[in-house]
C-alpha positions in Angstrom: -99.2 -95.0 -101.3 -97.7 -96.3 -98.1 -93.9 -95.9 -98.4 -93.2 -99.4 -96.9 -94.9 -100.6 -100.4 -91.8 -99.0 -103.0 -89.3 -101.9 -103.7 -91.9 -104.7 -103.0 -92.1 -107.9 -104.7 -95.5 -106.7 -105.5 -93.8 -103.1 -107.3 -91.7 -105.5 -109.3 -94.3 -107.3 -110.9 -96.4 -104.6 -111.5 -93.4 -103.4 -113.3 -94.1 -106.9 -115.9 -90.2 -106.0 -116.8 -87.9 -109.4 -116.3 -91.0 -110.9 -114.8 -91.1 -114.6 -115.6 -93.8 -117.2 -115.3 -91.7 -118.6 -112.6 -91.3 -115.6 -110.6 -95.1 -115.1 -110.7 -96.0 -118.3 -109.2 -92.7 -118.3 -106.9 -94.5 -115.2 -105.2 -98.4 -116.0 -105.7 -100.4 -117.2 -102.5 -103.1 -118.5 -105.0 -105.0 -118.8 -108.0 -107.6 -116.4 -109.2 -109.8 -117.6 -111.7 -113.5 -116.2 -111.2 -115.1 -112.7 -111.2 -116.6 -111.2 -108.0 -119.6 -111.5 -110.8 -120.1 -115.3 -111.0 -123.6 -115.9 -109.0 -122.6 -119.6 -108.7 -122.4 -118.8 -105.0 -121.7 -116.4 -102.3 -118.3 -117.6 -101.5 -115.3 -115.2 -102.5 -112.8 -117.9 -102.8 -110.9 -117.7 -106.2 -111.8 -114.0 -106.9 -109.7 -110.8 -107.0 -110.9 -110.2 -103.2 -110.5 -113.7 -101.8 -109.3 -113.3 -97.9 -107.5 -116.6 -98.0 -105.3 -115.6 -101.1 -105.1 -111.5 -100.1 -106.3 -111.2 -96.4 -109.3 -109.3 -95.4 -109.5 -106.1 -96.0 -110.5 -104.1 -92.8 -110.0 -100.7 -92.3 -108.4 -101.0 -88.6 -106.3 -103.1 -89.8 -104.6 -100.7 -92.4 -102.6 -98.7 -90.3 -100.4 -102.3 -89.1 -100.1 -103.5 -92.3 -96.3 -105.1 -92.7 -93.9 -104.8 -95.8 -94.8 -109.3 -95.6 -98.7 -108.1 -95.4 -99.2 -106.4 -98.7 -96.8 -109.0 -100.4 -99.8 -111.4 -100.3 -99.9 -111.7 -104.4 -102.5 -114.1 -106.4 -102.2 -115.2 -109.9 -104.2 -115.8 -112.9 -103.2 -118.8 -115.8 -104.1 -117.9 -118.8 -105.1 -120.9 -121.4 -103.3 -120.1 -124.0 -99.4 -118.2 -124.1 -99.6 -114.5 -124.4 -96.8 -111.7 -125.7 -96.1 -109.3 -123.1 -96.8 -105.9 -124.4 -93.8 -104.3 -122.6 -91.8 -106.2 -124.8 -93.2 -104.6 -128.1 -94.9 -101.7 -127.6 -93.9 -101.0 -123.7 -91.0 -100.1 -121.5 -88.4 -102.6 -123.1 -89.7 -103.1 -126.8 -86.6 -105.2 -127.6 -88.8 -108.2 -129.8 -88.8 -106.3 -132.8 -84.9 -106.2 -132.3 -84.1 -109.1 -131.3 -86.1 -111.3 -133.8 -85.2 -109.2 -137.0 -88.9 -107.9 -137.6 -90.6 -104.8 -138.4 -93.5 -104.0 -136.1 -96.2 -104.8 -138.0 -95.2 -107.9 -139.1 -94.5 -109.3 -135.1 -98.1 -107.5 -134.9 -99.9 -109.9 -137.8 -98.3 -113.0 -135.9 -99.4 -112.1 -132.3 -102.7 -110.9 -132.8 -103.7 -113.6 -135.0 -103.6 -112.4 -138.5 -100.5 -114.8 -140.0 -99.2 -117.9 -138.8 -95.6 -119.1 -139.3 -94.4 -123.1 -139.7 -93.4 -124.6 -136.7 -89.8 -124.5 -137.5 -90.3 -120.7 -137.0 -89.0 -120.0 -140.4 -90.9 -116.1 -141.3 -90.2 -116.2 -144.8 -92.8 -119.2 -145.2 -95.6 -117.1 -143.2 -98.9 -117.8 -144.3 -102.5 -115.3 -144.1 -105.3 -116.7 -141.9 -107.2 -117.7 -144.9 -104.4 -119.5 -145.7 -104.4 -121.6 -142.9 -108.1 -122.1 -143.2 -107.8 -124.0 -146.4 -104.5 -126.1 -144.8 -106.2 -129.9 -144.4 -106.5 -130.4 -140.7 -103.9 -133.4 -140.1 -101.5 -130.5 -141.4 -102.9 -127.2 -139.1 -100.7 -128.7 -136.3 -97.7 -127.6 -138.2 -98.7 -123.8 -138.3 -98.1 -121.3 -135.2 -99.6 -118.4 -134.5 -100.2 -115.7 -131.5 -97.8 -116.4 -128.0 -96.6 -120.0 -129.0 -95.0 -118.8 -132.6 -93.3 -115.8 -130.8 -91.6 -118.7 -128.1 -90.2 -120.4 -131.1 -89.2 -117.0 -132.9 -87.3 -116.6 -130.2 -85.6 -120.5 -129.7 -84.7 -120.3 -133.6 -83.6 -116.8 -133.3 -81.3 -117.8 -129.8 -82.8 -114.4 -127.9 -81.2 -114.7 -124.3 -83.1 -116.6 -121.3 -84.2 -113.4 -119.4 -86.1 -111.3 -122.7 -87.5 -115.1 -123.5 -89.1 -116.2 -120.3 -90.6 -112.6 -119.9 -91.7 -111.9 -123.6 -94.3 -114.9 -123.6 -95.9 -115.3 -120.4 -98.9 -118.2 -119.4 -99.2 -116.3 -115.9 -100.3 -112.8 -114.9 -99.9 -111.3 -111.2 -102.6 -110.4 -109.6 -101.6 -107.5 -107.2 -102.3 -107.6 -103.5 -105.4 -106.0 -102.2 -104.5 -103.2 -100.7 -103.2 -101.9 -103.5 -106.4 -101.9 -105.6 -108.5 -100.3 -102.9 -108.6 -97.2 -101.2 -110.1 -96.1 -98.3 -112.6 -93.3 -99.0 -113.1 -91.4 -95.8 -116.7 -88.8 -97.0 -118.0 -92.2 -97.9 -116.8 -94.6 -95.1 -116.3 -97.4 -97.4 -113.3 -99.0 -99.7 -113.2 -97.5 -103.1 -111.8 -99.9 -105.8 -109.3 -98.8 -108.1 -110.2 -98.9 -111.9 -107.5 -101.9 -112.6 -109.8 -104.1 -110.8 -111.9 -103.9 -114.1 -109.1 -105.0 -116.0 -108.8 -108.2 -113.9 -112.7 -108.9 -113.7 -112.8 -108.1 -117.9 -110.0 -111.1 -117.7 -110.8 -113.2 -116.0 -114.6 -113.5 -118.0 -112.6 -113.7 -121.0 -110.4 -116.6 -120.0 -113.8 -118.1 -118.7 -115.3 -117.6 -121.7 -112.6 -118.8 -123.7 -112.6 -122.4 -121.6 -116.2 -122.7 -121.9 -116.3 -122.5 -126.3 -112.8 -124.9 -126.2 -114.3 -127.0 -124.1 -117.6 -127.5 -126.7 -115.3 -127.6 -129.8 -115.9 -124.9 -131.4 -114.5 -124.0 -134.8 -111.1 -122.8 -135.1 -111.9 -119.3 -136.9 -113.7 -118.7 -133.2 -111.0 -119.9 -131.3 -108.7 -117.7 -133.2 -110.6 -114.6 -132.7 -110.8 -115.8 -128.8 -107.3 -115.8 -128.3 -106.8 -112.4 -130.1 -109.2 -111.3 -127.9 -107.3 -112.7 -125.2 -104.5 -111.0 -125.8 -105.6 -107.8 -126.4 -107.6 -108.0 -122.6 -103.9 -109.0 -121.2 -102.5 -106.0 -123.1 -105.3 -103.8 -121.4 -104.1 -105.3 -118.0 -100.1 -104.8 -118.3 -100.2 -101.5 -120.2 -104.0 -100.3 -120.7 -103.7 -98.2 -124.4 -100.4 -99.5 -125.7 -102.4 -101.0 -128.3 -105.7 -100.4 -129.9 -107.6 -98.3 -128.3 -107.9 -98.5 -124.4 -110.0 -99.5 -122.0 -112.4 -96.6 -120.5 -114.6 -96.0 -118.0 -118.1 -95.8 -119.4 -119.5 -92.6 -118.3 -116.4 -90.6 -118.3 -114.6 -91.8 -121.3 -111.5 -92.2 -118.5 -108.7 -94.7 -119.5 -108.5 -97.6 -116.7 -105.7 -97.8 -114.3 -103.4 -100.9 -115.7 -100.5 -102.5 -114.1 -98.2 -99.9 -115.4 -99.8 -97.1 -113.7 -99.5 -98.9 -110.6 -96.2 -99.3 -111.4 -95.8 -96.0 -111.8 -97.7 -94.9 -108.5 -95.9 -96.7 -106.4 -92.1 -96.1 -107.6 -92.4 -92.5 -109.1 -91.8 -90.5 -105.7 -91.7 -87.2 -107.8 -94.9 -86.0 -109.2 -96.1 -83.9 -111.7 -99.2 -81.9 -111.1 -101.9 -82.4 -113.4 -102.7 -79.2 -116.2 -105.6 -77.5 -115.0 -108.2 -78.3 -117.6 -110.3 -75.4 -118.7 -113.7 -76.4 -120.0 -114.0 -74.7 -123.9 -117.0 -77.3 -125.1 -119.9 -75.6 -126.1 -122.2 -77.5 -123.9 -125.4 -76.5 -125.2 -124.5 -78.2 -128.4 -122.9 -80.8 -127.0 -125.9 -82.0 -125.0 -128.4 -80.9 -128.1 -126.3 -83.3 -130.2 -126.0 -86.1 -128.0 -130.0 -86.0 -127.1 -130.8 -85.9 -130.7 -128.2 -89.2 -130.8 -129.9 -90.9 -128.0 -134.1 -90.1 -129.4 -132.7 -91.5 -132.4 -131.0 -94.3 -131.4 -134.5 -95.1 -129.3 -136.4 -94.6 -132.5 -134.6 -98.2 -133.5 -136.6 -99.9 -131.0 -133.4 -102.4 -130.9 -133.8 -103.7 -134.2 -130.6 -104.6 -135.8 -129.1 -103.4 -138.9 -126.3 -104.0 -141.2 -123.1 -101.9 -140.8 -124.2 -100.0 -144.3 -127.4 -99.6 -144.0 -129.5 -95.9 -144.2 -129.7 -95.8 -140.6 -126.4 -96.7 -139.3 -124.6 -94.4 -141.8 -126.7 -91.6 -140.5 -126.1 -93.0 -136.8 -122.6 -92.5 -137.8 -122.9 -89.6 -139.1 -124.2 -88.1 -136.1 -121.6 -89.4 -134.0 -119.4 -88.0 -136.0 -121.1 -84.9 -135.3 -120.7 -85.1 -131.7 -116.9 -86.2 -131.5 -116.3 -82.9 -133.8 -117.7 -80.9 -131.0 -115.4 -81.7 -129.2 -112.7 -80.7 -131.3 -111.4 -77.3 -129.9 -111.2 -78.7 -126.4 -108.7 -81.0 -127.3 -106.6 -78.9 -130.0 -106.5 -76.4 -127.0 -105.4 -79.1 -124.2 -102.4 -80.2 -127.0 -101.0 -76.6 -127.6 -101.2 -76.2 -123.8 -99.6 -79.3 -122.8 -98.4 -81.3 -125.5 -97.2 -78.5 -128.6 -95.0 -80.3 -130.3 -97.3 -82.8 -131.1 -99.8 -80.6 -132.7 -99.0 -82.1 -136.0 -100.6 -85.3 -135.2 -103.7 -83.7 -133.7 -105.8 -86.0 -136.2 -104.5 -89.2 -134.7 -104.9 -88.2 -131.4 -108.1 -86.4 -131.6 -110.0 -90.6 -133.4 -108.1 -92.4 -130.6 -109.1 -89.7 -127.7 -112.8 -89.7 -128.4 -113.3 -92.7 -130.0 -115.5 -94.0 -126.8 -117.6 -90.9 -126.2 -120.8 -91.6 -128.2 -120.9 -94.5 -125.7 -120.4 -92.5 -122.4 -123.1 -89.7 -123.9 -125.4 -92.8 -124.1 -124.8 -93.7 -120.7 -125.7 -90.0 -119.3 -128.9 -89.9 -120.3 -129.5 -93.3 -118.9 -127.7 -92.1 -115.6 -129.7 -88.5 -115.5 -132.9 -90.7 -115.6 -132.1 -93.2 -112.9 -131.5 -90.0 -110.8 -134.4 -88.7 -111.4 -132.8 -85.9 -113.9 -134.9 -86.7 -117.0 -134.3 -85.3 -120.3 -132.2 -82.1 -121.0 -134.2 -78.7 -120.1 -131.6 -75.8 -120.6 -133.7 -73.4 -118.7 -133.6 -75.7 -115.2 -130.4 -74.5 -113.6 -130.2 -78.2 -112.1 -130.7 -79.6 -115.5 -127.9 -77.6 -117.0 -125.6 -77.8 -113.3 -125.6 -82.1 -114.0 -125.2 -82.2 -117.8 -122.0 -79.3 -117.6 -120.5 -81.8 -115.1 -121.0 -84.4 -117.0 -119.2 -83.1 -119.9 -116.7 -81.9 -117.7 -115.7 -85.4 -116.8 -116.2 -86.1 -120.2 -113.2 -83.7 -121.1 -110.9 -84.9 -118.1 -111.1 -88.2 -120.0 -110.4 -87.8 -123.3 -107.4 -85.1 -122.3 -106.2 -88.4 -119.7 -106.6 -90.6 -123.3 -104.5 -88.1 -125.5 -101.7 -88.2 -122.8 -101.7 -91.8 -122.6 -101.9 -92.0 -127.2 -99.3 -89.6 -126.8 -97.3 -91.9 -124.1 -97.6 -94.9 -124.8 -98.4 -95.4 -128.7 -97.4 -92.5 -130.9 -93.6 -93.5 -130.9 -94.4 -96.4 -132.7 -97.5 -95.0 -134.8 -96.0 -94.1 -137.8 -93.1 -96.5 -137.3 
């Protein structure tokens, strides 16, 4: 990081601590509301790398960028109000506090799961299926998600500055040159992972317009704007809550706002452990091709959650996650001891995604022209030990970040 970026507007709102709707559009050059993906047409404008909201970003031009240059800031709206993670699970989880809740309960209301009167009053809090069965001329008088936190807070008097940055409608988009790095060996801009957090966004809030705008039921509209949420949460604080989001192949948690944050204001830094590889990769590989012949043997025919073969698909998963096992137990007792205790917990949410990413590197080894797994070619077994490799940088990176960012509050 440039050094002329620390104390930006831009480091501010990545911080999303006192960071109001207002202040977002107060410093935004635009609004960003389609993915670099949408084939409509060629033309960038309204996407994370529009050159009239960011600038354009050329490499020559790097070296004269101004502390007013990488200021230029977009937006996104979001259709419906959303809680600010920070405020509950984050840097500053003063909601729980301040309206008189336990977590879990401010959990069933944001995410969905209860709705509260429109007078705010908790103690008359009603289940989803509840709702469902409330006659439609009376729904209007139910809250749920960002709107029922707003008028938590009215009822509950919570001061101006926690209110107007708890429930945002806005998110900051952050300017360009943050979000991509020149790459030198490859001569070309490299994109940093958060601009998959934005793109996942921004095809959610897309999504979400297109199903309102047909009318579609309500129990779908619910589930949209939990999903909603939980894609902003990814964005401010990737990991907080649920599980996070991951890079495919590598099973490596995206970059969020907060590790932005984090990158541009913490001067001092920690060097990463040195990871030492203790998978038994012959297994590893044996298991997940055994996973992958299987999984073509279903000839994409779809089955119910219990049925014979998805119990033994998840079985075998299972299987594979397990293998997995000593690396991690190792990485904690090197690097994280006193948390050895909770090595279950942190072993499901670390390797939750890597059945997914063991998928993925077959289909990777046989677009480059690897093939299947032969453990006499040297070449062979050279690709598929790197590829667990990178497989154990991720899940260690997602048991620092459980650790982090969620295991305070876990058994809270």
């Amino acid at each position: 990081m440039i050094k002329s970026w620390y104390n930006t507007i831009a480091a501010q709102l990545a911080g999303m601590i006192e960071v109001s709707d207002e202040k977002i559009i107060q410093y935004s050059n635009g609004e960003v509301n389609r993915t670099t993906f949408d084939t409509e047409n060629d033309l960038k404008t309204g996407t994370i790398i529009d050159p009239v909201i960011f600038g354009d970003l050329v490499r020559e031009n790097m070296s004269k960028i101004s502390s007013e240059g990488i200021n230029k800031l977009g937006h996104i709206a979001l259709p419906v109000a959303v809680v600010n993670i920070q405020y509950m699970r984050g840097r500053k989880p003063v909601l729980v506090k301040e309206l008189g809740m336990k977590l879990p309960e401010l959990e069933d209301i944001v995410y969905g799961r209860t709705y509260i009167p429109a007078d705010a009053d908790c103690s008359r809090a009603i289940s989803v299926s509840e709702y469902m069965k409330v006659s439609n001329s009376k729904k209007e008088d139910y809250l749920t998600g960002g709107e029922a936190v707003s008028k938590m807070m009215e009822r509950k008097q919570v001061p101006k500055e926690i209110k107007d940055a708890a429930v945002i409608h806005y998110i900051p988009v952050m300017p360009i040159c943050m979000r991509y790095f020149w790459c030198d060996p490859e001569k070309r801009y490299l994109g940093s992972s958060l601009n998959n957090r934005y793109e996942s966004l921004l095809a959610r809030i897309n999504r979400y317009k297109r199903l309102e705008k047909i009318n579609c039921p309500e129990v779908i509209m619910l589930n949209e704007r939990r999903e909603l949420q939980g894609y902003v949460d990814m964005l401010i604080s990737n990991g907080s809550h649920s599980y996070p989001a991951v890079n495919s192949y590598t099973c490596q948690p995206d970059d969020s706002l907060e590790e932005l944050f984090k990158t541009i204001t913490e001067l001092s830094k920690k060097n990463p452990p040195i990871l030492k590889s203790t998978t038994d990769i012959l297994a590893f590989i044996s298991k997940a091709e055994e996973i992958h012949q299987y999984n073509e043997s279903l000839n994409d025919e779809t089955y119910a959650l219990d049925s014979p073969e998805m119990q033994k698909l998840d079985a075998m998963e299972e299987e594979l996650k397990e293998i997995l096992r000593p690396f991690l137990e190792m990485y904690l007792e090197e690097n994280h001891k006193i948390y050895l205790e909770f090595v279950d917990s942190v072993f499901q949410y670390a390797v939750h995604s890597v059945p997914q990413a063991a998928e993925l590197m077959f289909e990777h080894a046989k677009e480059n022209g690897v093939g299947g797994f032969h453990p006499e070619n040297e070449e062979h077994m050279a690709y598929y030990t790197k590829c667990v490799k990178d497989i154990e940088q991720g899940i260690a990176n997602a048991a620092a970040l459980y650790i982090k960012k969620q295991l305070r509050f876990a058994f809270a």
